[in-house]
C-alpha positions in Angstrom: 22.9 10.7 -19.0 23.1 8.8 -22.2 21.0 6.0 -22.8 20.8 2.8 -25.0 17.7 0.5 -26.0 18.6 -3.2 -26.0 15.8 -5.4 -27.9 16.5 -9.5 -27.7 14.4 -12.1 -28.7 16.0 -14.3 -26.2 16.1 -12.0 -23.5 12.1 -11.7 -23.8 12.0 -15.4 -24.3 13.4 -15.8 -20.7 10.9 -13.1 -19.5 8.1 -14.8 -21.0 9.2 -18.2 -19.2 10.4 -17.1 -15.9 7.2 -14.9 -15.9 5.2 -18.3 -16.4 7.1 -19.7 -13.8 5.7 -17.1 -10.7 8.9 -17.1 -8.8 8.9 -14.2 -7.6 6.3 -11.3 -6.7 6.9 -9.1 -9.2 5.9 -11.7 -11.8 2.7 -10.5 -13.1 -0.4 -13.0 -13.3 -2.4 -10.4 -15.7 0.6 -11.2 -18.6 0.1 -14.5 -18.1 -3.6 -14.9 -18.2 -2.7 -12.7 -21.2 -0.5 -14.9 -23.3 -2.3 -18.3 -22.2 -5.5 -16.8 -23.5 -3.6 -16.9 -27.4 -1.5 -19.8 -27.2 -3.8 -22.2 -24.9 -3.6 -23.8 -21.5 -0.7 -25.4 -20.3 1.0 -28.9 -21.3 1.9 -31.3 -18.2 5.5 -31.1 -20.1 5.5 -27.3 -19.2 4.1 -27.7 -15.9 6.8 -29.9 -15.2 9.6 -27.6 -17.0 8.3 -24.3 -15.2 8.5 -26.1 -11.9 12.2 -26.7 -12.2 12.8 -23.3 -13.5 11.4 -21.8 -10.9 13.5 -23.9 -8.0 16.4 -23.0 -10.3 15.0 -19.2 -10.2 14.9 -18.8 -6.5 18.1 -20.8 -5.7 19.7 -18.1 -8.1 17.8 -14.6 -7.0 17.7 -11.1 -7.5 19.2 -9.9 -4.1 23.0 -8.8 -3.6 24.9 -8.8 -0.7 26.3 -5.1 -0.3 26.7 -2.3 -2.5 29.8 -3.5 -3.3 28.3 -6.6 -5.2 25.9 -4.3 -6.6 28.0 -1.7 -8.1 30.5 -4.7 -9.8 27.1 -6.0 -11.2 28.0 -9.9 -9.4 24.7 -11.5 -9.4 23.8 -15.0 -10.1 20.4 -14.5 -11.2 19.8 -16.2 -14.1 18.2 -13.2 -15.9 21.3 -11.2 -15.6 22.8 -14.0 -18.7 19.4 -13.6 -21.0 19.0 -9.2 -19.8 23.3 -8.2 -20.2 24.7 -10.8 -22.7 25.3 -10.2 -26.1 22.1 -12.7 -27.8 25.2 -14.3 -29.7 27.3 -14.8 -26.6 24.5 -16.1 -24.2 24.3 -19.7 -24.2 28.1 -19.8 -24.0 28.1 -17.8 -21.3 25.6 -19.8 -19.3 27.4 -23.0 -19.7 30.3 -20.9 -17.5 28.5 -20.1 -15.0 25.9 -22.4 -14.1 26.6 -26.1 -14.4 26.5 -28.5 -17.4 23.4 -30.3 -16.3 21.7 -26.7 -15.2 22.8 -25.1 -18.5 21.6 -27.8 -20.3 18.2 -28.1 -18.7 17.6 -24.7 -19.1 18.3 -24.6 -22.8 15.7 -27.7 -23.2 13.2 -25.2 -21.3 13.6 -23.0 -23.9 13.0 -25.3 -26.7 9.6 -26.6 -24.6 8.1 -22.8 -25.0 10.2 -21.8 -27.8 6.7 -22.6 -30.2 4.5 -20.9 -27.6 7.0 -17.6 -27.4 6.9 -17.4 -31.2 3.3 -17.0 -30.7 3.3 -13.6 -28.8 6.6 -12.8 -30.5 6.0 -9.6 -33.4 8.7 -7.8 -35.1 5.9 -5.3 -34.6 6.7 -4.6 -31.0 9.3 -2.5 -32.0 7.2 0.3 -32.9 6.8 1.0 -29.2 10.2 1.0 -29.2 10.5 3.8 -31.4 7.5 6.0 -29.8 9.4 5.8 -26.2 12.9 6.6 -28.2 11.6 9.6 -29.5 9.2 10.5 -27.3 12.7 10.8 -24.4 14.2 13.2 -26.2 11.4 15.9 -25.3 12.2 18.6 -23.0 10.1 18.3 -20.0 11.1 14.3 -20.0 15.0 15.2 -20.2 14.4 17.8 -17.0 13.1 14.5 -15.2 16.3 12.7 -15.6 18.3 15.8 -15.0 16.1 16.4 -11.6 17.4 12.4 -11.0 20.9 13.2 -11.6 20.7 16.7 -9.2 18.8 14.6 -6.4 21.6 11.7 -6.3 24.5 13.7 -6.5 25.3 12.6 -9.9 25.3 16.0 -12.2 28.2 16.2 -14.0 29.1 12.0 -14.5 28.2 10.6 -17.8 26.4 7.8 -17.2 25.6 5.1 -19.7 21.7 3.6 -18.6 20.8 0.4 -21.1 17.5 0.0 -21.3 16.5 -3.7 -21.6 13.0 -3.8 -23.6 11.0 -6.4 -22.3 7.2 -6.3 -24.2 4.3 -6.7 -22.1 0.9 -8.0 -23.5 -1.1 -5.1 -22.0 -2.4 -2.7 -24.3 -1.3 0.7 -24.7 -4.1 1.7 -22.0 -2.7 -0.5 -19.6 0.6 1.1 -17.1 4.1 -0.6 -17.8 6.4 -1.9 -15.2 10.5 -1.8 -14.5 13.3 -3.1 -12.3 16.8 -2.3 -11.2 18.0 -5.9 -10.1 20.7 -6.6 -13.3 23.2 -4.6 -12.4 24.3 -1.0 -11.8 23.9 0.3 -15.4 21.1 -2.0 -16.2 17.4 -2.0 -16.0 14.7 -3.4 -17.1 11.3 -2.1 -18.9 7.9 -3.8 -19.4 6.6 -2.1 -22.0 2.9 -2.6 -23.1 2.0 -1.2 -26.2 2.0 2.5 -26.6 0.5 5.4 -28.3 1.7 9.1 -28.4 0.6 11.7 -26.2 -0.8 9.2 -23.6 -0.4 9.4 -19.9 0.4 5.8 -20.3 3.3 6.6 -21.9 4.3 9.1 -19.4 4.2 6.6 -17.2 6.6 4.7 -19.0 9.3 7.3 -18.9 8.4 7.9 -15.4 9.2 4.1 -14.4 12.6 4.4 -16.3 13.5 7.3 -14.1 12.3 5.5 -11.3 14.2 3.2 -11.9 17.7 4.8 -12.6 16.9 6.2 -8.8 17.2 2.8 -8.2 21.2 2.4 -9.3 21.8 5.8 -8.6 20.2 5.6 -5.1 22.3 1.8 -4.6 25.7 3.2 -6.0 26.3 6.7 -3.3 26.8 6.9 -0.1 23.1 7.2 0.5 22.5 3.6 0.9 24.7 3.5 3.9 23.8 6.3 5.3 20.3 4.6 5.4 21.4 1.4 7.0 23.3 3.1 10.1 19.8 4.8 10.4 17.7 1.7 9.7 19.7 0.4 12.6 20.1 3.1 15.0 16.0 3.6 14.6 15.5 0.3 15.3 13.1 0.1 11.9 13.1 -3.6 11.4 11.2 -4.5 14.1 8.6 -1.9 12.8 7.6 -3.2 9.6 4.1 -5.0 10.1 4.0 -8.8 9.4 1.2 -8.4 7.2 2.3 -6.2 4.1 2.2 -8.1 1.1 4.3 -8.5 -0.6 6.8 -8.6 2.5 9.9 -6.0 2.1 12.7 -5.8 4.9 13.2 -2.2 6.0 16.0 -1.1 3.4 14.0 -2.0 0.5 11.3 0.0 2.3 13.3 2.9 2.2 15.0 2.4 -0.8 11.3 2.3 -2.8 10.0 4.9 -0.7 13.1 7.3 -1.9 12.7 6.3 -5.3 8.9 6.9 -5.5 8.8 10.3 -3.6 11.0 11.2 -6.9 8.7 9.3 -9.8 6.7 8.1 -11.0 3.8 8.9 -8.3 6.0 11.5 -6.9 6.9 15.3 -6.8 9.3 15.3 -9.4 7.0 13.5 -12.3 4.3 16.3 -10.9 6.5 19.2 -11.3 7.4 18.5 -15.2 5.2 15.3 -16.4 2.4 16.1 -18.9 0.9 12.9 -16.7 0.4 14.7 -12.8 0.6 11.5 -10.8 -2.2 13.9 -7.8 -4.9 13.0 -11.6 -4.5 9.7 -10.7 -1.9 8.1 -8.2 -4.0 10.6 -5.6 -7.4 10.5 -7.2 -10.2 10.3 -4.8 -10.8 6.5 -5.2 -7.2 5.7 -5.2 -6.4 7.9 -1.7 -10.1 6.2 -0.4 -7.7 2.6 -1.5 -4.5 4.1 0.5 -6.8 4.7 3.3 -7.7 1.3 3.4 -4.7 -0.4 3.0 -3.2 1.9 6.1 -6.6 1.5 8.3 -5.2 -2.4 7.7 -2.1 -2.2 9.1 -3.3 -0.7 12.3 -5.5 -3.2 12.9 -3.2 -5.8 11.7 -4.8 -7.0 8.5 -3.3 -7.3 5.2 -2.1 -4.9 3.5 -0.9 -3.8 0.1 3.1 -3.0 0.2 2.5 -0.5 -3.1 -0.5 1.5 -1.5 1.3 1.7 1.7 4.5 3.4 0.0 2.3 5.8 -1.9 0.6 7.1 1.6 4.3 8.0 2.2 5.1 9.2 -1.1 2.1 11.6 -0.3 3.4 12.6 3.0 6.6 13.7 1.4 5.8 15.4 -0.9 6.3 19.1 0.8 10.1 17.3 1.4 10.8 16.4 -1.8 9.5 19.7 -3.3 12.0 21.7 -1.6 15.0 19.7 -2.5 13.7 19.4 -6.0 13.1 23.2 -6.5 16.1 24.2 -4.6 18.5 21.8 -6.4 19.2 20.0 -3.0 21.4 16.5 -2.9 19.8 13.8 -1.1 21.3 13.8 2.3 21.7 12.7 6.0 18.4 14.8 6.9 16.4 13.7 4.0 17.0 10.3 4.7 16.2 10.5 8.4 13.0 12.2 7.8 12.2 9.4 5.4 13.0 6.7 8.3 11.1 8.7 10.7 7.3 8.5 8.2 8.2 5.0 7.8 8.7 4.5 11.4 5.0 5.2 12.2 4.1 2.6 9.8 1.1 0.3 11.5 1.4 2.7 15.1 -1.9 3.5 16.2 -2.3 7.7 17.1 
């Protein structure tokens, strides 16, 4: 697995808007509070501008169709321009593929934050570039990536992973954040500031892997080996109305997969300096888990994240025996992920 850091002003510029914008549920409100804090409250010109970004944002989202779609990287979320373009090829390319009057209103968005963006904007943010760089190339990190490419099936391909570097204003004791929605040699990392030898910056490698199970997961035969099971199991019609955020049952599944693997799961455990049982499964945070599941049984609300750690937990006996023995995901793996996510919200 080779992999290649991509830093863009412009490609952070669009995070830093669309972010503003809370389109979706994976924008982060702690960034925001963040950045507003140094470069003041909103103007009513913003306002308006971030309102129309974020119709255009959900008209043009991050979901595909099939595997198909995802493996040929056809996705008309706007990101995908800003994250997989060339920063000297992007605005030409947005003019072919949204329309004038969209292309054009979404350059003029730019230009409203563009004084705000320089605010948060340091040429110093690349030194967490270089940390995570050379941090990647250490042995026990490498056998986490290997242990990926076992797990999928993907051992002996050469894959190229670019690594989109997207800073975060959190500080270097605060966790980072990913996502595997670009394309299918794409992702994305939030990267808060970082220091050496931290479990934060464990973390950080962690979510890349994480999310490489992501496109690896997406891109095999796995994926639809999980939706004749999803179906034949009848899972839809078992996921509780009250998770937040709400996830249909193959996104379940996929994120379970992913996360019984890293960051939280056994694989990060097995050659991490960071052991995800410190914290993921500290007292307080299994007492939170607890809660969240108690929830769902008595149809409350309940955290999506905390739920899919309880399962990460529960497989981890699973996943340390294909890890150790050097075990493919397969058919049985997959259905014995269904069947934990099955009892999701059944009362004993």
């Amino acid at each position: 697995m080779r992999f290649k850091f991509i830093v863009s002003k412009t490609a952070n510029q669009f995070f830093f808007i669309s972010n503003l914008a809370e389109w979706h549920f994976s924008c982060r409100k702690e960034y925001n509070q963040q950045w507003l804090n140094k470069t003041g409250p909103l103007k009513a010109l913003e306002k308006k501008a971030l309102k129309y970004f974020k119709t255009l944002l959900e008209k043009n989202n991050l979901s595909y169709k099939n595997k198909k779609e995802f493996k040929a990287g056809n996705s008309k979320f706007i990101g995908k321009i800003f994250y997989t373009t060339k920063e000297s090829q992007t605005w030409r390319k947005l003019t072919k593929d949204f329309s004038r009057r969209e292309a054009e209103q979404i350059k003029k968005i730019f230009g409203i934050f563009s004084s705000r963006f320089n605010k948060v904007w340091s040429p110093e943010n690349n030194k967490r570039t270089m940390i995570l760089k050379e941090s990647m190339r250490q042995k026990n990190y490498q056998k986490i990536f290997q242990g990926v490419e076992t797990f999928f099936g993907f051992k002996n391909r050469e894959e190229l992973i670019n690594i989109i570097i997207l800073y975060s204003p959190l500080d270097w004791d605060e966790t980072s954040a990913g996502s595997a929605n670009v394309g299918n040699s794409y992702i994305t990392l939030e990267l808060p500031h970082l220091k050496r030898n931290t479990w934060q910056l464990d973390f950080s490698i962690g979510i890349i892997a994480h999310e490489i199970s992501h496109i690896f997961y997406r891109s095999s035969s796995s994926i639809d080996i999980a939706g004749k099971l999803i179906k034949k199991e009848r899972l839809s019609s078992n996921i509780p109305s009250k998770l937040f955020p709400q996830r249909n049952a193959p996104e379940i599944v996929d994120e379970v997969i992913t996360s019984s693997l890293v960051p939280s799961g056994y694989l990060a455990e097995k050659f991490n300096n960071f052991k995800p049982t410190d914290i993921h499964f500290s007292d307080s945070n299994m007492q939170a888990i607890g809660d969240a599941y108690n929830n769902l049984l008595n149809n409350k609300a309940a955290s999506t994240s905390r739920i899919i750690k309880y399962f990460t937990w529960q497989l981890y006996p699973l996943v340390s025996y294909y890890i150790n023995s050097k075990k493919t995901i397969d058919k049985n793996f997959i259905s014995q992920v269904i069947k934990i996510v099955s009892t999701m919200g059944e009362k004993k």
